[in-house]
ZADREN-651097 format. One record per residue (C-alpha): residue number from 0; residue in three letters; chain; x, y, z negated. Coordinates in steps of 0.001 Angstrom, whole numbers. Last residue first. Example, Ala and Ser with C-alpha at 12.3 -4.5 7.8 and 13.67 -1.06 7.14 Angstrom:
+-----+------+------+---------+---------+---------+
| pos | code | unit |    east |   north |      up |
+-----+------+------+---------+---------+---------+
|   1 |  SER |    A |   13670 |   -1060 |   -7140 |
|   0 |  ALA |    A |   12300 |   -4500 |   -7800 |
+-----+------+------+---------+---------+---------+
This chain:
+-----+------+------+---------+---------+---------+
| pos | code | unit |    east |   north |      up |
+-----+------+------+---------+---------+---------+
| 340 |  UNK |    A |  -21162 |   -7971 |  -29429 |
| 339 |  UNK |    A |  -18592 |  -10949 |  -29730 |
| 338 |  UNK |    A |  -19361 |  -12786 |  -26630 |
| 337 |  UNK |    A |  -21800 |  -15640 |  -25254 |
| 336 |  UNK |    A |  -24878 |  -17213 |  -26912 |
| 335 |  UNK |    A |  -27436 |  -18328 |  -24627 |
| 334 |  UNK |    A |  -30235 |  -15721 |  -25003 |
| 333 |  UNK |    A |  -33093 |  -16638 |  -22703 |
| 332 |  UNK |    A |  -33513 |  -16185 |  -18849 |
| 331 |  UNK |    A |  -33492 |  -13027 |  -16782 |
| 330 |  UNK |    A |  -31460 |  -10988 |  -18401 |
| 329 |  UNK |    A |  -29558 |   -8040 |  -16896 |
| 328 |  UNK |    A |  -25692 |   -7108 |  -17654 |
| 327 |  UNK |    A |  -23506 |   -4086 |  -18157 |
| 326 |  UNK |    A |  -20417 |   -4807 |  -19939 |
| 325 |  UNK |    A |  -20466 |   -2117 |  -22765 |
| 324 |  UNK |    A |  -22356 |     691 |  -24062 |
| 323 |  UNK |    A |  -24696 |    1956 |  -20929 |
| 322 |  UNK |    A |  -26012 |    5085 |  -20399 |
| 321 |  UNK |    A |  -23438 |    6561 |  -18707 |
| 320 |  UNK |    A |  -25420 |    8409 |  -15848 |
| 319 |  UNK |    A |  -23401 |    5969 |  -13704 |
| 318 |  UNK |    A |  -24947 |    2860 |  -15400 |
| 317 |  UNK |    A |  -27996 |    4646 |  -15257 |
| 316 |  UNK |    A |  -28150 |    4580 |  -11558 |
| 315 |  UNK |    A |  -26854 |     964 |  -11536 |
| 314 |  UNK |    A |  -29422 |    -430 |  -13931 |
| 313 |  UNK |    A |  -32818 |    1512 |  -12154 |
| 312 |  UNK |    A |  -33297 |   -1126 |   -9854 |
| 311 |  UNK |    A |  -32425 |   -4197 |  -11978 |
| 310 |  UNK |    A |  -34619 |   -3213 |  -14758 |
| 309 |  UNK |    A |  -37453 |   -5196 |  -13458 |
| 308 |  UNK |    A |  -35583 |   -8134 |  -13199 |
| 307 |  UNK |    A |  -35879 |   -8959 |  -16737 |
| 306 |  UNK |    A |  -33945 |   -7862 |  -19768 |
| 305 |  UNK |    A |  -31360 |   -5153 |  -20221 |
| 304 |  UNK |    A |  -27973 |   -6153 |  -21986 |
| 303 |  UNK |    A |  -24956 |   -3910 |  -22655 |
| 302 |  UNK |    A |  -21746 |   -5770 |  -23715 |
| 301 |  UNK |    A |  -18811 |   -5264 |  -25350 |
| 300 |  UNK |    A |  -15591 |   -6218 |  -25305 |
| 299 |  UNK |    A |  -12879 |   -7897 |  -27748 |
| 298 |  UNK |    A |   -9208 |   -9090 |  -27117 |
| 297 |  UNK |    A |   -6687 |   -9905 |  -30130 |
| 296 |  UNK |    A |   -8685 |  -12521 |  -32080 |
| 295 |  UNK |    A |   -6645 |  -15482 |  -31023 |
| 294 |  UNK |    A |   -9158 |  -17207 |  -29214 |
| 293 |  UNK |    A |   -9845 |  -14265 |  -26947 |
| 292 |  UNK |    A |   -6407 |  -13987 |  -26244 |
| 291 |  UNK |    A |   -6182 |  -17436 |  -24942 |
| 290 |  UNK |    A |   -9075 |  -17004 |  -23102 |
| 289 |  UNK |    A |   -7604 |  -13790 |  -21720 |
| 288 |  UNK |    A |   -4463 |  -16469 |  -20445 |
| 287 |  UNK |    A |   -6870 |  -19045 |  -19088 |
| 286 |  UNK |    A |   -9210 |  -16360 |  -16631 |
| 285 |  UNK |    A |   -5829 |  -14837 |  -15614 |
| 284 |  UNK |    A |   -4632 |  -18318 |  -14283 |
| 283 |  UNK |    A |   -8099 |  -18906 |  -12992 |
| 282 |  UNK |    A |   -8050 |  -15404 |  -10987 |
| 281 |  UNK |    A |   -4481 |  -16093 |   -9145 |
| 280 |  UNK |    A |   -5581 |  -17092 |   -5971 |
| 279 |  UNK |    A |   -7948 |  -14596 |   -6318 |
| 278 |  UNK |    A |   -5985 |  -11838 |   -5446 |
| 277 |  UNK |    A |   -6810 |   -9949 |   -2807 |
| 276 |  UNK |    A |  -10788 |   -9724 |   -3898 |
| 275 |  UNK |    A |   -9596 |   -8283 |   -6568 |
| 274 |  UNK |    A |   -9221 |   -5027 |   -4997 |
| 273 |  UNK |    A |   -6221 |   -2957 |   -6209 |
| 272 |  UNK |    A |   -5085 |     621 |   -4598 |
| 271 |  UNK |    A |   -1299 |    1377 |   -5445 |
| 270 |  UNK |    A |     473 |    4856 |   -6386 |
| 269 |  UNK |    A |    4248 |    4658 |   -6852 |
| 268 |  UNK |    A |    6550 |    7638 |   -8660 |
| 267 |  UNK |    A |    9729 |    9030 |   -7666 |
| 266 |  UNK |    A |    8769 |   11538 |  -10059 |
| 265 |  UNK |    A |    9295 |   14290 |   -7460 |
| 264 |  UNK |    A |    7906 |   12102 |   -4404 |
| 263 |  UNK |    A |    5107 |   10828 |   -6077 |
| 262 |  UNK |    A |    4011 |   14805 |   -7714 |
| 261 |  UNK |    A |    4870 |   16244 |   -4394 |
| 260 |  UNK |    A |    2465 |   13916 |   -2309 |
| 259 |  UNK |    A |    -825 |   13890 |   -4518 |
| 258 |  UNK |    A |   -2621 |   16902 |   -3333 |
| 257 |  UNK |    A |   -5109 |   18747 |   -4925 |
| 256 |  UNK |    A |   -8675 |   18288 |   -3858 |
| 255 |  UNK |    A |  -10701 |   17073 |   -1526 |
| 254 |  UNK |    A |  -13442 |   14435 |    -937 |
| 253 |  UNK |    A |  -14875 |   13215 |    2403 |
| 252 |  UNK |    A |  -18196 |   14866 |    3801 |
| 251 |  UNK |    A |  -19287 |   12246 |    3428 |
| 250 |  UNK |    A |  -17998 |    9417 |     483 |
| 249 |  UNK |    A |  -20281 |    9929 |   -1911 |
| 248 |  UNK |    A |  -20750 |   10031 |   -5642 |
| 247 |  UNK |    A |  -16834 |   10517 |   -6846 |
| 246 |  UNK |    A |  -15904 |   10574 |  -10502 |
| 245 |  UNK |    A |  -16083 |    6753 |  -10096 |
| 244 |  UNK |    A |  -13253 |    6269 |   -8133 |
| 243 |  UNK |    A |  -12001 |    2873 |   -9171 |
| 242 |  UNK |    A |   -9123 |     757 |   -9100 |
| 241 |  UNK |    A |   -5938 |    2716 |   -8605 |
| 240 |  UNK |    A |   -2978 |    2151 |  -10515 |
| 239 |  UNK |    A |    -616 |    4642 |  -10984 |
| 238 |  UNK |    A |    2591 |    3459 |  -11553 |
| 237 |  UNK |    A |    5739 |    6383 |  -13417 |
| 236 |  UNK |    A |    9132 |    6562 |  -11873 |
| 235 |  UNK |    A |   10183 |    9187 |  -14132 |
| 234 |  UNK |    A |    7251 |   10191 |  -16338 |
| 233 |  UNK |    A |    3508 |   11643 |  -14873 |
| 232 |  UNK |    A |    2105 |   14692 |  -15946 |
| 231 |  UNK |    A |    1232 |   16237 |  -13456 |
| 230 |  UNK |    A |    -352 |   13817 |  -11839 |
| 229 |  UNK |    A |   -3201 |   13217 |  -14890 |
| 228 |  UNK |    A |   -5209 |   16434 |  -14227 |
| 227 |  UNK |    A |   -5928 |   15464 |  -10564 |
| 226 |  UNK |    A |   -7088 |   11687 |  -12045 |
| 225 |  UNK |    A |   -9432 |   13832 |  -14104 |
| 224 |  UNK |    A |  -10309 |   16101 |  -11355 |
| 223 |  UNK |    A |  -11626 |   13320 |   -8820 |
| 222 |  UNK |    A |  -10060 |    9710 |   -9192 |
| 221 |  UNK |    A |  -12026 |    7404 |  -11296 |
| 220 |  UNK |    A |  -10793 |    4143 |  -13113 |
| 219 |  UNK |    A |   -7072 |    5090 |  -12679 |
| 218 |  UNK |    A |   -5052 |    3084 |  -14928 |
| 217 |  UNK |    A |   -1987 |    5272 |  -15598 |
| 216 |  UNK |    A |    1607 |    3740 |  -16250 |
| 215 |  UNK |    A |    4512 |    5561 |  -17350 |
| 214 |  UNK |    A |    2954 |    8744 |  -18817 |
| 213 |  UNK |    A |    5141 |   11786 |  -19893 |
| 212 |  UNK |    A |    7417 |   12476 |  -22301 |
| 211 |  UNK |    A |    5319 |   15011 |  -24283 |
| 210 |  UNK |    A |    2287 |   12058 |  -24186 |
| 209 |  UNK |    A |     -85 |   13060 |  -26861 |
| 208 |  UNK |    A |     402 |   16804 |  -26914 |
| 207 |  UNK |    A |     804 |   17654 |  -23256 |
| 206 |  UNK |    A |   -1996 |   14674 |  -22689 |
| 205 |  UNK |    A |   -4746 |   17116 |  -24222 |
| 204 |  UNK |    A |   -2985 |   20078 |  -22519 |
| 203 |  UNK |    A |   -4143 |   18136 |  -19519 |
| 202 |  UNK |    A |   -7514 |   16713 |  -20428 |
| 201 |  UNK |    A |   -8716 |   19835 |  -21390 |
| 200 |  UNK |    A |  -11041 |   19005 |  -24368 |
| 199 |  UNK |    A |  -15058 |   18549 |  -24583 |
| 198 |  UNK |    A |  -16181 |   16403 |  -22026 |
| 197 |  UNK |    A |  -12579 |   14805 |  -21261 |
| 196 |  UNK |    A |  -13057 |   13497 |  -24888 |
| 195 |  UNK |    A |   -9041 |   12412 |  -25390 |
| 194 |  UNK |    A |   -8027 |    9092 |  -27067 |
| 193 |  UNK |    A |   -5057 |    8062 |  -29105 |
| 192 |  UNK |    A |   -2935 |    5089 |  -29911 |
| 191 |  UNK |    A |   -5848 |    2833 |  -28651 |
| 190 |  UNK |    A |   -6608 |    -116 |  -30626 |
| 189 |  UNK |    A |  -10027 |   -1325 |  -29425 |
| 188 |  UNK |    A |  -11966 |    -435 |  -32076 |
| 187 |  UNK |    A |  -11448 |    2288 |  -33832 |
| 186 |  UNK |    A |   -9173 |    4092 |  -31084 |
| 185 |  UNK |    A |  -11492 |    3831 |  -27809 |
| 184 |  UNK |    A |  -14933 |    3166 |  -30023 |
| 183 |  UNK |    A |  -14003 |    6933 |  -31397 |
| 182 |  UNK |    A |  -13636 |    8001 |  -28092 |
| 181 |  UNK |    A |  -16863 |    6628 |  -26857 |
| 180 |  UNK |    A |  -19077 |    7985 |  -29840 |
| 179 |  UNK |    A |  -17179 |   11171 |  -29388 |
| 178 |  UNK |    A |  -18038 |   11603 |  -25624 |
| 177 |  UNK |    A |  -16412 |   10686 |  -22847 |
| 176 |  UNK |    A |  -13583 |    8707 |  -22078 |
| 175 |  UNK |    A |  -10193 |    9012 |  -21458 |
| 174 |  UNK |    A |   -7768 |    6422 |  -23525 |
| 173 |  UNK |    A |   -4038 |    6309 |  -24313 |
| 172 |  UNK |    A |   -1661 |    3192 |  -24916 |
| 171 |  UNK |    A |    1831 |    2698 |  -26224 |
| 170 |  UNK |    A |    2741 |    -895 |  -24901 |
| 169 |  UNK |    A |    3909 |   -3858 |  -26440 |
| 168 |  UNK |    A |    2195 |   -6158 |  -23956 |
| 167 |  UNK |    A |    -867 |   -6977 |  -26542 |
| 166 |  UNK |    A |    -831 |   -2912 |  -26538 |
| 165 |  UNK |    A |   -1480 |   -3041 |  -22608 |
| 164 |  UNK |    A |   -3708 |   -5834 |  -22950 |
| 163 |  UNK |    A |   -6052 |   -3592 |  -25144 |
| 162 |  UNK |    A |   -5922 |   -1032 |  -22806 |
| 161 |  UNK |    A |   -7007 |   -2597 |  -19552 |
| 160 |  UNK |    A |   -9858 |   -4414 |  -21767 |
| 159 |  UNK |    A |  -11722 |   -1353 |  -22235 |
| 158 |  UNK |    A |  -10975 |      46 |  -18969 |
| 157 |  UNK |    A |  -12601 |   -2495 |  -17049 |
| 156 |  UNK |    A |  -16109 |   -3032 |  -19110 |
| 155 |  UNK |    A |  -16174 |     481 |  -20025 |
| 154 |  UNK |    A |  -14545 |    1904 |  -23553 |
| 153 |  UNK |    A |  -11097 |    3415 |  -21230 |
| 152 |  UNK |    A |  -13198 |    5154 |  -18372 |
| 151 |  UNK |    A |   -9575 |    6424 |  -18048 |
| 150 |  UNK |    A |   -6506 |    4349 |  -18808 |
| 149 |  UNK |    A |   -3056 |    5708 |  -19714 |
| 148 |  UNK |    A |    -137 |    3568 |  -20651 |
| 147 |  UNK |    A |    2921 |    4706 |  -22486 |
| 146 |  UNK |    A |    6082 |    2573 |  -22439 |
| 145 |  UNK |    A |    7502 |     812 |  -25117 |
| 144 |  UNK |    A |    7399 |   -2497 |  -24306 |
| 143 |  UNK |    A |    7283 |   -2972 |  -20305 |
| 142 |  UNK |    A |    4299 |   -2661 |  -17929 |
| 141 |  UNK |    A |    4108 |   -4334 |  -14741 |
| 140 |  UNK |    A |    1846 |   -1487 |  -13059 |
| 139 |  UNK |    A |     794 |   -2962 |   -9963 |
| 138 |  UNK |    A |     995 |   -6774 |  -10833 |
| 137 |  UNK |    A |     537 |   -6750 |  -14664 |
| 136 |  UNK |    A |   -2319 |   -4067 |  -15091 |
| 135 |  UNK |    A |   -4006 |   -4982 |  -11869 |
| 134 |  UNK |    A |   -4286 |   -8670 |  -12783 |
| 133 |  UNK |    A |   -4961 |   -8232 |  -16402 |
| 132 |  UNK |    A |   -7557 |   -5698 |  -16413 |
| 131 |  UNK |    A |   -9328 |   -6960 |  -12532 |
| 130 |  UNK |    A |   -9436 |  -10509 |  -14562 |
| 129 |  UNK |    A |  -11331 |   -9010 |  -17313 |
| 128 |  UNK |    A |  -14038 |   -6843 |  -15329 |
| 127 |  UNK |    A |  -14150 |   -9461 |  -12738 |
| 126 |  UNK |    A |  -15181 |  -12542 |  -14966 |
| 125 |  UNK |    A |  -13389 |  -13513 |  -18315 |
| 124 |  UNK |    A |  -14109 |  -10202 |  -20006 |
| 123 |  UNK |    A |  -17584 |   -9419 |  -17990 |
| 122 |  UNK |    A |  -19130 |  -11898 |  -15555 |
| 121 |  UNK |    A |  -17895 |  -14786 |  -17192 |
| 120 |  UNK |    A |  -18424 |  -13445 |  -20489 |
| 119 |  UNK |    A |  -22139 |  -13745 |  -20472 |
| 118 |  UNK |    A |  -22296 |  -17523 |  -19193 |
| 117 |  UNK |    A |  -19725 |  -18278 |  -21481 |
| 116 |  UNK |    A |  -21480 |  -20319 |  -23993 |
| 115 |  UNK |    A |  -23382 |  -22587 |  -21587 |
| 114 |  UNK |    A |  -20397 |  -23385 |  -19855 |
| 113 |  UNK |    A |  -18169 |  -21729 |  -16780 |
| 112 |  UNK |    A |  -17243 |  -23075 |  -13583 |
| 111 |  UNK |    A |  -15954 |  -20510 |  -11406 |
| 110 |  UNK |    A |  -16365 |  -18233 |   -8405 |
| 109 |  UNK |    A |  -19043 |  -19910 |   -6660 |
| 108 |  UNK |    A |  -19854 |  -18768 |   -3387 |
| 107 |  UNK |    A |  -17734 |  -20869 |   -1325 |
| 106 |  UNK |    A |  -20190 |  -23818 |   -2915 |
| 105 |  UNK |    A |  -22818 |  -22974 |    -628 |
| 104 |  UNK |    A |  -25659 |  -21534 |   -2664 |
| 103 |  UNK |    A |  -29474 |  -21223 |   -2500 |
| 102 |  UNK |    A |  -30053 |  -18733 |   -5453 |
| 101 |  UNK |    A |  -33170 |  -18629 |   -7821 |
| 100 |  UNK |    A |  -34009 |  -15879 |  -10381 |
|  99 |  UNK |    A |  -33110 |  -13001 |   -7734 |
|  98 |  UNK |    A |  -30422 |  -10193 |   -7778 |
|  97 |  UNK |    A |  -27117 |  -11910 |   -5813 |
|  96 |  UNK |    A |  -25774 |  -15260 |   -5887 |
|  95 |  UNK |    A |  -22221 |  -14088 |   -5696 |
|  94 |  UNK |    A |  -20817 |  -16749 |   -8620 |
|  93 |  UNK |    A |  -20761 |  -17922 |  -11874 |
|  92 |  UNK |    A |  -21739 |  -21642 |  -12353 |
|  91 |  UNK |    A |  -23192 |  -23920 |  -15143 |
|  90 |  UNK |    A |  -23649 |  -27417 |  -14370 |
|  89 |  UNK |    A |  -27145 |  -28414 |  -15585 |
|  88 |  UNK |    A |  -27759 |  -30733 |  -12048 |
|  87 |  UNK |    A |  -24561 |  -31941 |  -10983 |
|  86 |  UNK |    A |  -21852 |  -30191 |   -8652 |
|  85 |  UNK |    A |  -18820 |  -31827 |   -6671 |
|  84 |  UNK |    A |  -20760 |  -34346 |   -4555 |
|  83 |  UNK |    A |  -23175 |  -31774 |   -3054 |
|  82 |  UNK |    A |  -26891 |  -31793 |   -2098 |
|  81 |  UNK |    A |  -27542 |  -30506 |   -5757 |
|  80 |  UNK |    A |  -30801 |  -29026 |   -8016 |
|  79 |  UNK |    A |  -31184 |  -27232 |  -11034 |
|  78 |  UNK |    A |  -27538 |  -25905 |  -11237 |
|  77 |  UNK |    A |  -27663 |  -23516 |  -14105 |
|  76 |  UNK |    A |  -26747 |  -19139 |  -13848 |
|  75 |  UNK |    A |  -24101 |  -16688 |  -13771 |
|  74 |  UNK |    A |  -24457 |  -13782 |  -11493 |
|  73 |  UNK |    A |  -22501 |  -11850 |   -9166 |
|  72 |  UNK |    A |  -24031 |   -9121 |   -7435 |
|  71 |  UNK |    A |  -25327 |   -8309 |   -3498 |
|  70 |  UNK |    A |  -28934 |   -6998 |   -3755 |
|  69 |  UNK |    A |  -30931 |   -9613 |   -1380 |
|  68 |  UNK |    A |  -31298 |   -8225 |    1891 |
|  67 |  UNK |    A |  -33979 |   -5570 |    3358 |
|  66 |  UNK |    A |  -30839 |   -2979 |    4518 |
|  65 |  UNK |    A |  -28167 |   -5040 |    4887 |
|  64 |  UNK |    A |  -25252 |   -4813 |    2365 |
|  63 |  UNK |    A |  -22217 |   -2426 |    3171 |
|  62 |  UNK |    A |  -19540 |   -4862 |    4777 |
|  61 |  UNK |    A |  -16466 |   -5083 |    2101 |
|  60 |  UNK |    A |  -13274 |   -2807 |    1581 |
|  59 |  UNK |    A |  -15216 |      71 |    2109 |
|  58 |  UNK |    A |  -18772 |     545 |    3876 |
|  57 |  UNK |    A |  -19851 |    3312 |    5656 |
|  56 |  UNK |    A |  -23342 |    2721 |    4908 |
|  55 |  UNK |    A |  -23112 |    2677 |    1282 |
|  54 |  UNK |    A |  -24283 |    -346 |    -477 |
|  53 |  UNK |    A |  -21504 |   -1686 |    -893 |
|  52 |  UNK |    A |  -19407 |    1555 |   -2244 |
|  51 |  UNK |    A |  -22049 |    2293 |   -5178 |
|  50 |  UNK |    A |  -21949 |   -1440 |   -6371 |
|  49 |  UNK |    A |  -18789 |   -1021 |   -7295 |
|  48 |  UNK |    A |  -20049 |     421 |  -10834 |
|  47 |  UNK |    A |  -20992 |   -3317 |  -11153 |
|  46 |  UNK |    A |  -24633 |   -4461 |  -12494 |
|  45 |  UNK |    A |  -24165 |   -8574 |  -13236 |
|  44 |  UNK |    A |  -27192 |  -10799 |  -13220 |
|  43 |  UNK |    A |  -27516 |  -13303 |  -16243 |
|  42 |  UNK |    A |  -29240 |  -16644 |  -16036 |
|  41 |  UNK |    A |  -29830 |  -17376 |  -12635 |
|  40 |  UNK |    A |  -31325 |  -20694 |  -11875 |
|  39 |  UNK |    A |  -28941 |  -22327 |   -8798 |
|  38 |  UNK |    A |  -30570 |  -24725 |   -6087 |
|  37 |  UNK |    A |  -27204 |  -26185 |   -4741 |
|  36 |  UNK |    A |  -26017 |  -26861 |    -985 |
|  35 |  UNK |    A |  -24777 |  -29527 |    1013 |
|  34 |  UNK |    A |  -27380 |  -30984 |    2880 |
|  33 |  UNK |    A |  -30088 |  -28492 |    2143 |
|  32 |  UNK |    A |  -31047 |  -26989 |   -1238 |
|  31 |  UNK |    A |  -35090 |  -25787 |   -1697 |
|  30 |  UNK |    A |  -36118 |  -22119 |   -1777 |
|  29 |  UNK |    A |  -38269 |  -20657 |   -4534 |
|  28 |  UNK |    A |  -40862 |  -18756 |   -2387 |
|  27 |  UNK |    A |  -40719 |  -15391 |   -2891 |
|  26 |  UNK |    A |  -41874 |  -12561 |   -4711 |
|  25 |  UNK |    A |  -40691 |   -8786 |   -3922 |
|  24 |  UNK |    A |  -39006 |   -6189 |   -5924 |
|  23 |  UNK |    A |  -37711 |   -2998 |   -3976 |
|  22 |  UNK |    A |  -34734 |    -958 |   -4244 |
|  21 |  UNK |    A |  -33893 |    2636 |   -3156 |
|  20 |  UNK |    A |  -36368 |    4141 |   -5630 |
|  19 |  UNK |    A |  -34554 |    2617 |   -8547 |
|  18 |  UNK |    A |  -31684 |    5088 |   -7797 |
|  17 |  UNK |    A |  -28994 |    4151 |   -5527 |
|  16 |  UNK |    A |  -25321 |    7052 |   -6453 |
|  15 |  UNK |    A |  -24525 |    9309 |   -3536 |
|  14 |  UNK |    A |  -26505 |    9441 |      99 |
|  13 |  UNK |    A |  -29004 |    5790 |    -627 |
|  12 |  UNK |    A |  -30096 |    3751 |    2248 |
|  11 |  UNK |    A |  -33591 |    2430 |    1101 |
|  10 |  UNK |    A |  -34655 |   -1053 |    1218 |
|   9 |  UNK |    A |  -31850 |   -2512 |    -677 |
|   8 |  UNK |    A |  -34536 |   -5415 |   -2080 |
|   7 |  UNK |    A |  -34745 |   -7423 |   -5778 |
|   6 |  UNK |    A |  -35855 |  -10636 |   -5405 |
|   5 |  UNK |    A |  -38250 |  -12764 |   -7626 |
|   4 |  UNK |    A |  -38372 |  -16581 |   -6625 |
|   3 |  UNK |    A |  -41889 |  -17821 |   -6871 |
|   2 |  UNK |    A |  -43720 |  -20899 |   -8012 |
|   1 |  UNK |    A |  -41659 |  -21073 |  -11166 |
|   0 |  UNK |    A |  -39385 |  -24024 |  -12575 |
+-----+------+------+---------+---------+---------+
């Protein structure tokens, strides 16, 4: 173990998406575990495009972040030292222990136990990104066989795996993404039906010839004129799920654009916002069943690793600027082997 705990800072209130000057690295002492608590090595640091909405000052469904605190993340790391009966030195946990190599933890902020192997995926396809897939997918839009499921950002983290559980349901599945290197991914390798380039095509006429009946279920990654493309063309008593709004940069003066009302009430159609944070009651169950899937070849992901800490305050800016090709994570210790790319 090191002298000094590297942190990385919100020192800078940012107006749309935090660039690397909003952050700041700083040493610190490696902190020791009281009565109760664990000394946890981070492994892997998670970079989340919800990120954007803690750190505003506004805040959304969780309190913005502090300015001068610890960069809220999850992160997956090894118990090196424990005050508590239920954890041993070289467990390995996944939890909100922030952007620094060492974490002082209460065991609240664990959100599973995971294993060497998994350390990766349990911040990605069996973590959040995963979980948020299955959970929102099932609850909100409970598909059926046979119906057509849209997904935009459908090759990120979230969107990736929304699509491919759709088609393990028996559904008929379409991706928006951008770029052809994206949209090919979409179709060659994670089994959508079809996928549409909203940086070169029109996204509606696009969906006019690949959904002429309309779409049943659309997984709504982010809003803005995409989503405002999508309305019209929703079936009879169609879902729209709701999970991100990454087309959107800040939150003042508040976004408009067209209206959502007529095309709900004419399709008789239901729009629902979903937080995970609502639902983890049910997060091992989901964890177990995309294990299963995992094991039986039918769900893959990707993932997008920078290493050391000093690429944490840059990560989030270019995750927006789409740099990155998969689950985006940073390293701060060694490879331990974890998922399929």
């Amino acid at each position: 173990m090191t002298d000094m705990n590297r942190q990385v800072l919100l020192t800078l209130r940012p107006s749309g998406i935090a660039q690397a000057e909003n952050f700041t690295i700083r040493e610190a002492a490696v902190p020791a575990a009281g009565p109760g608590e664990l000394l946890v090595r981070n492994h892997y640091l998670s970079v989340e495009p919800a990120m954007r909405g803690w750190i505003a000052d506004t805040g959304n469904y969780t309190k913005p972040i502090e300015l001068g605190s610890v960069m809220r993340s999850l992160a997956s790391g090894v118990v090196i030292e424990s005050r508590h009966p239920d954890y041993r030195e070289g467990d390995c946990v996944s939890g909100w222990f922030g952007w620094q190599d060492y974490a002082c933890i209460t065991p609240d902020q664990i959100v599973q136990r995971t294993t060497a192997s998994e350390m990766r995926a349990s911040l990605g396809i069996l973590g959040t990104n995963g979980v948020t897939a299955y959970l929102a997918l099932t609850l909100i839009g409970q598909p059926r066989a046979g119906e057509t499921v849209l997904v935009s950002t459908a090759a990120g983290a979230v969107g990736s795996a929304a699509g491919q559980i759709a088609r393990i349901l028996g559904c008929r599945t379409i991706g928006i993404a951008g770029g052809p290197d994206k949209v090919s991914r979409c179709i060659g390798e994670f089994g959508y039906d079809a996928a549409i380039d909203y940086r070169a095509q029109d996204v509606s006429a696009a969906l006019a010839g690949h959904a002429p009946d309309g779409i049943d279920i659309y997984f709504d990654n982010v809003a803005g004129p995409i989503s405002d493309a999508v309305l019209p063309h929703l079936a009879l008593r169609a879902r729209v799920i709701v999970c991100g709004t990454a087309s959107i940069d800040r939150w003042t003066p508040w976004p408009t654009g067209p209206r959502v009302e007529r095309h709900l009430l004419v399709k008789r159609a239901r729009m629902e916002g979903f937080v995970i944070f609502d639902h983890m009651d049910r997060y091992q169950d989901a964890v177990g069943q995309l294990r299963t899937w995992i094991s039986e070849g039918r769900l893959l992901w990707r993932e997008d690793i920078l290493d050391g800490i000093e690429a944490c305050p840059d990560a989030l800016a270019g995750l927006y600027r789409g740099e990155n090709d998969g689950k985006r994570l940073i390293r701060l210790v060694g490879d331990d082997a974890g998922g399929n790319q």
